[in-house]
PDB file with one MODEL, atoms N, CA, C and O in Angstrom:
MODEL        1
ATOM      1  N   UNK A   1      10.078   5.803   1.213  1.00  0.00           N
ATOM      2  CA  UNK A   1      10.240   6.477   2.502  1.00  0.00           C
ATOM      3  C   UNK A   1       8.903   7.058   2.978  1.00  0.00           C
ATOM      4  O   UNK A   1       8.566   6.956   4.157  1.00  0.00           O
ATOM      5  N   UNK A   2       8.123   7.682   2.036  1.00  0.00           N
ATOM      6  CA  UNK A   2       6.906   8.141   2.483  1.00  0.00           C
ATOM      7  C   UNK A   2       5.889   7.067   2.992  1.00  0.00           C
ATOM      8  O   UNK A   2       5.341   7.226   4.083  1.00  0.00           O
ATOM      9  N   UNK A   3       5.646   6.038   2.255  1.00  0.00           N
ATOM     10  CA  UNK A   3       5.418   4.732   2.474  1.00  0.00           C
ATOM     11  C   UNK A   3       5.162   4.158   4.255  1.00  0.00           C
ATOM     12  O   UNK A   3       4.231   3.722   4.931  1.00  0.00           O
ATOM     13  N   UNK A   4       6.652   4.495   4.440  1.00  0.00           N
ATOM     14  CA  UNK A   4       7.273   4.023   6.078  1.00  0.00           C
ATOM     15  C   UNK A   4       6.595   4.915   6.631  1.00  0.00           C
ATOM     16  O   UNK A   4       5.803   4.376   7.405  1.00  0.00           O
ATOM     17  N   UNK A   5       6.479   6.224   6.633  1.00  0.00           N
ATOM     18  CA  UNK A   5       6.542   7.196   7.516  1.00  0.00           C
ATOM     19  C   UNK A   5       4.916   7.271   7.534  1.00  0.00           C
ATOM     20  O   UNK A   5       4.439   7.517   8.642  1.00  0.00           O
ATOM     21  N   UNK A   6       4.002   7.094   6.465  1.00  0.00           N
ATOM     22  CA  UNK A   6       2.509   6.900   6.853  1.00  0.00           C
ATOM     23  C   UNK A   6       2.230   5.418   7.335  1.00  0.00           C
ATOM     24  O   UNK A   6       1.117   5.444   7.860  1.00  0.00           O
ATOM     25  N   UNK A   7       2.763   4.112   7.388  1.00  0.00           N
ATOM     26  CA  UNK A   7       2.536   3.535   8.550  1.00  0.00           C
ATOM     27  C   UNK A   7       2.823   3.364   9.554  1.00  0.00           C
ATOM     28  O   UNK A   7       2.254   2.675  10.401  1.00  0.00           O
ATOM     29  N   UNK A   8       4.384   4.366   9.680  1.00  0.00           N
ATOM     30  CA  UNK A   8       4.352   4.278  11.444  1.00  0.00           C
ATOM     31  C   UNK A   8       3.234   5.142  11.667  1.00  0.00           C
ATOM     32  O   UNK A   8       2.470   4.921  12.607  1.00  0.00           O
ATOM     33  N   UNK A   9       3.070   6.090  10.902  1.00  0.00           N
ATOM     34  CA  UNK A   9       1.787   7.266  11.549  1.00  0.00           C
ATOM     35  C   UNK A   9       0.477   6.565  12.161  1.00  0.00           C
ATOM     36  O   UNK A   9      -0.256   6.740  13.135  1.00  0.00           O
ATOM     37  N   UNK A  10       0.570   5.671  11.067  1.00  0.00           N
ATOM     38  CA  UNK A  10      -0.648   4.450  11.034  1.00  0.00           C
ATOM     39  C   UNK A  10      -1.168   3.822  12.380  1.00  0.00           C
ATOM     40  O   UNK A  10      -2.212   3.964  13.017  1.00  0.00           O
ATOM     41  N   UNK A  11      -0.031   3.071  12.562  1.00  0.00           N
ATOM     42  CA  UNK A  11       0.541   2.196  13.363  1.00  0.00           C
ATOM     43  C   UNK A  11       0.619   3.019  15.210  1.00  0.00           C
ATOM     44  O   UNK A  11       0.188   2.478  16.229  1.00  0.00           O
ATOM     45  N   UNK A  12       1.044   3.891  15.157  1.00  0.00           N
ATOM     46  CA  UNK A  12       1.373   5.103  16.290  1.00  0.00           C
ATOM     47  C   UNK A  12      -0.001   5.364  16.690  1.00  0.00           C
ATOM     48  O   UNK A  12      -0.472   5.087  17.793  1.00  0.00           O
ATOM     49  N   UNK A  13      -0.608   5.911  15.726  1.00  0.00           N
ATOM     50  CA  UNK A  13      -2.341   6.188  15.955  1.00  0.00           C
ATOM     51  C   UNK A  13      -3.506   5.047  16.266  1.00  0.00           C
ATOM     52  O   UNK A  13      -4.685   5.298  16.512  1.00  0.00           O
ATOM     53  N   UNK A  14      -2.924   3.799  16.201  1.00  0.00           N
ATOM     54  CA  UNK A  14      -3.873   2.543  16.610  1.00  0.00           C
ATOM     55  C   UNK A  14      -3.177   2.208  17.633  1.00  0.00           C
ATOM     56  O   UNK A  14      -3.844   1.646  18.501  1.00  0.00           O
ATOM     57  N   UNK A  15      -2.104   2.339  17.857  1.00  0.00           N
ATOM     58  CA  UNK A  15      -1.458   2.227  19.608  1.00  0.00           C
ATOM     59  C   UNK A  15      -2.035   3.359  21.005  1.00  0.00           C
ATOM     60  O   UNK A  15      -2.217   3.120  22.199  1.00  0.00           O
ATOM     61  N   UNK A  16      -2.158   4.324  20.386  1.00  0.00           N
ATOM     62  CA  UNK A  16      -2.709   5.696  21.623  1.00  0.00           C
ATOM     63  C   UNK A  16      -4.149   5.216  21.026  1.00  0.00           C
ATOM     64  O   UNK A  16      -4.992   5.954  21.535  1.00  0.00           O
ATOM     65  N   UNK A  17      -4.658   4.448  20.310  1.00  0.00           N
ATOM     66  CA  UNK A  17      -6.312   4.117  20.328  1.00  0.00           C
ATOM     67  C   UNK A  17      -6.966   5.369  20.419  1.00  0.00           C
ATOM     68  O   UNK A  17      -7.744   5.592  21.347  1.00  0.00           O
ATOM     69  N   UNK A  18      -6.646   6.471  19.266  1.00  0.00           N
ATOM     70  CA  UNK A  18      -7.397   7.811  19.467  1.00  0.00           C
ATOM     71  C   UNK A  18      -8.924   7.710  19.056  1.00  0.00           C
ATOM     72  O   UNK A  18      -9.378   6.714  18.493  1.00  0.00           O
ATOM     73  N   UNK A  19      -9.856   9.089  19.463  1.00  0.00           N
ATOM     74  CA  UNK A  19     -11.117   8.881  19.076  1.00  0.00           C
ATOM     75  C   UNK A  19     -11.341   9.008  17.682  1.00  0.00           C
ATOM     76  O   UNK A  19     -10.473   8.995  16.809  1.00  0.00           O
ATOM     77  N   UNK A  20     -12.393   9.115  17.555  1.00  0.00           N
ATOM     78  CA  UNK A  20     -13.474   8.754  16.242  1.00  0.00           C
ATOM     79  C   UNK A  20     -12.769   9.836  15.340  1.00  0.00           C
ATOM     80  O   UNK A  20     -12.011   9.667  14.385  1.00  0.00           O
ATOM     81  N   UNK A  21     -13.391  11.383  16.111  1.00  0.00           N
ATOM     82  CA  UNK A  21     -12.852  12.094  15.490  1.00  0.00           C
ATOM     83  C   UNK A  21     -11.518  12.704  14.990  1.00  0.00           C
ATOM     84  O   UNK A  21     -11.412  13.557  14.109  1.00  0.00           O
ATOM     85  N   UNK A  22     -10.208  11.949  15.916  1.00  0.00           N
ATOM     86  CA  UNK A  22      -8.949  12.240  15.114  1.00  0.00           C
ATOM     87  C   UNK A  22      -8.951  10.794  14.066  1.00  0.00           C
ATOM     88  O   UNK A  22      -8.329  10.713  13.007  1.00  0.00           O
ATOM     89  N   UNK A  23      -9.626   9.949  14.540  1.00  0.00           N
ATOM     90  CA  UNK A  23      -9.247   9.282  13.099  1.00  0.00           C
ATOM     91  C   UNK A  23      -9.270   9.719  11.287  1.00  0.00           C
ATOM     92  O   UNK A  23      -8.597   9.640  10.260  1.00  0.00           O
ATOM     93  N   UNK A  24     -10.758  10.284  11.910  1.00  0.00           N
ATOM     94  CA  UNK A  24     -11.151  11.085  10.399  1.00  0.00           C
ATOM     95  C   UNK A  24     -10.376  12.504  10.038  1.00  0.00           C
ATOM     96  O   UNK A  24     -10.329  13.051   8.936  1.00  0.00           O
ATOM     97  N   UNK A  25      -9.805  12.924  11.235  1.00  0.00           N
ATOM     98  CA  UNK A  25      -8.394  14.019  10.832  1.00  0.00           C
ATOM     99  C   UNK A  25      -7.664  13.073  10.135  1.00  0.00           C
ATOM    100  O   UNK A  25      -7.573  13.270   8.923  1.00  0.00           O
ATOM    101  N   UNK A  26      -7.214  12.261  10.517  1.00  0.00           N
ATOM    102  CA  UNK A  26      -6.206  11.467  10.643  1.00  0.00           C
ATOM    103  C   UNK A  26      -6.326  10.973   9.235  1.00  0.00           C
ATOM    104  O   UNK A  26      -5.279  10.988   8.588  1.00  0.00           O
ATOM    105  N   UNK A  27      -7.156  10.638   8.776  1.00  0.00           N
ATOM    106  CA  UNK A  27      -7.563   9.929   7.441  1.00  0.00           C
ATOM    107  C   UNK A  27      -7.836  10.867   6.207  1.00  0.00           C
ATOM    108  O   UNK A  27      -7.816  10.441   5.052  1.00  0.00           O
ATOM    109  N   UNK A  28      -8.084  12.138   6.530  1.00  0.00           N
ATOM    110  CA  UNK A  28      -7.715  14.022   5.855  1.00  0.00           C
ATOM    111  C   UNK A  28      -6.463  13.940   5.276  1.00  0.00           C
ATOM    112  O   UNK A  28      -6.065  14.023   4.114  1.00  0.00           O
ATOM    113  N   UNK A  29      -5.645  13.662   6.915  1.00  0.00           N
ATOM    114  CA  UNK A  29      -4.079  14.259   6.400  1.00  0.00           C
ATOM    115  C   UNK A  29      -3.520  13.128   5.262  1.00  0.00           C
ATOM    116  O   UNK A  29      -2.940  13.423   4.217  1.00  0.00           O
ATOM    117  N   UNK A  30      -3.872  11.639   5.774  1.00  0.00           N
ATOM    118  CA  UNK A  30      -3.016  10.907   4.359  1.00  0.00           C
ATOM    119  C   UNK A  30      -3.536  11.264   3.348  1.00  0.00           C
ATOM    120  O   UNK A  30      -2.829  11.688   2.434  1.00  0.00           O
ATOM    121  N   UNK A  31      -4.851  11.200   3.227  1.00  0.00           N
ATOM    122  CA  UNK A  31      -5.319  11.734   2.079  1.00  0.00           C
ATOM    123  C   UNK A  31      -4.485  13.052   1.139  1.00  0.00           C
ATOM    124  O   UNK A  31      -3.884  13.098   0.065  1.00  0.00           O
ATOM    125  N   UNK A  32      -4.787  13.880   2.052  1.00  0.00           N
ATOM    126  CA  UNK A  32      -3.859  14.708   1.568  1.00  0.00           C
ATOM    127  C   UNK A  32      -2.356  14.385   1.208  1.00  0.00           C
ATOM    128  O   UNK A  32      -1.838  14.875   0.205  1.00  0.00           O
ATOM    129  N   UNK A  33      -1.567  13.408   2.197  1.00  0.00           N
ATOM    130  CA  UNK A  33      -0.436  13.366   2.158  1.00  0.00           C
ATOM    131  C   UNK A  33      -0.194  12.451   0.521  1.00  0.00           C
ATOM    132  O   UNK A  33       0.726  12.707  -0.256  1.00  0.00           O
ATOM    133  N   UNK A  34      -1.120  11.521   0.322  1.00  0.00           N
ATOM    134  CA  UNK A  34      -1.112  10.243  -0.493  1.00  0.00           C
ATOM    135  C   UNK A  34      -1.124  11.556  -2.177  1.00  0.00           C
ATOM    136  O   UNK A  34      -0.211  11.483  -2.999  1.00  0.00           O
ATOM    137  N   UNK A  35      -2.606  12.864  -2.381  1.00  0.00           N
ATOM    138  CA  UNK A  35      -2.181  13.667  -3.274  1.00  0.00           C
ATOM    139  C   UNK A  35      -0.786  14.504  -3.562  1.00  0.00           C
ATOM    140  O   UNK A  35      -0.178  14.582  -4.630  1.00  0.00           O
ATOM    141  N   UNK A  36      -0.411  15.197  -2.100  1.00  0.00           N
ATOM    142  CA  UNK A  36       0.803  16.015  -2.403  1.00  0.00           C
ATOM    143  C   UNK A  36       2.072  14.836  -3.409  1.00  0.00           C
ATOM    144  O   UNK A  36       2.707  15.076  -4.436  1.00  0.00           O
ATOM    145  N   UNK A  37       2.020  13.678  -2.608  1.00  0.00           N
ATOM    146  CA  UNK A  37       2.887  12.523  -2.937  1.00  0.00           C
ATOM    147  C   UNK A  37       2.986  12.513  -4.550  1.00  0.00           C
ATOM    148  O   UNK A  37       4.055  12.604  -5.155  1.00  0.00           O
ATOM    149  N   UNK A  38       1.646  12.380  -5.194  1.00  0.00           N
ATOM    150  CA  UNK A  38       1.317  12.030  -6.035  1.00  0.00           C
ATOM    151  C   UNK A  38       1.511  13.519  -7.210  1.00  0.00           C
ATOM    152  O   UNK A  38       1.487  13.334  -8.426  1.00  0.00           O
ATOM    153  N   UNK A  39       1.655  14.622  -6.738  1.00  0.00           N
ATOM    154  CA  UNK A  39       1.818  15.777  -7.485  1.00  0.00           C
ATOM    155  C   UNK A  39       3.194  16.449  -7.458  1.00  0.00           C
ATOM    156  O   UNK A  39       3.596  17.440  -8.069  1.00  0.00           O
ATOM    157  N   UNK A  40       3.780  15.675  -6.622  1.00  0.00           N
ATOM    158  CA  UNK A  40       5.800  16.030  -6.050  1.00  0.00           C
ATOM    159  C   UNK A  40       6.346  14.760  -7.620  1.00  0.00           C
ATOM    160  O   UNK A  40       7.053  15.020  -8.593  1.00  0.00           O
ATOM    161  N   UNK A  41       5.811  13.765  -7.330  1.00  0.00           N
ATOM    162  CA  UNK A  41       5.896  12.426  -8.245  1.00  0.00           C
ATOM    163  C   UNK A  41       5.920  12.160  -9.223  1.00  0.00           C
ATOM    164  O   UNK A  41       6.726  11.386  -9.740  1.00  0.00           O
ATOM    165  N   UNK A  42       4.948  12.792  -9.800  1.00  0.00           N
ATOM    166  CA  UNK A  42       4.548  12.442 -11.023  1.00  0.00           C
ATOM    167  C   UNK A  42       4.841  12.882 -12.182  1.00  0.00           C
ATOM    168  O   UNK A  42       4.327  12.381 -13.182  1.00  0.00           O
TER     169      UNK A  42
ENDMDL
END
C-alpha cells in the first residue's frame, strides 16, 4: 500500500511538472517516507 501511494505521489508530481526545487522537497519526503517505512517494518 505504501508502495501505491508513493507512486501516485510520484506520478501526480510529474503531471503538475513542479519546479526544481519541490522536486528535491519532494525527493526529502520519500526519503524520509522510504526510512519511517523501513523502521514501522522491520
Amino acid at each position: 500500500m505504501m508502495a501505491n501511494l508513493l507512486l501516485f505521489i510520484h506520478f501526480r508530481n510529474k503531471t503538475l511538472k513542479k519546479a526544481v526545487s519541490d522536486d528535491e522537497a519532494y525527493s526529502c519526503q520519500t526519503f524520509c517516507h522510504l526510512i519511517i517505512h523501513r523502521l514501522l517494518y522491520s
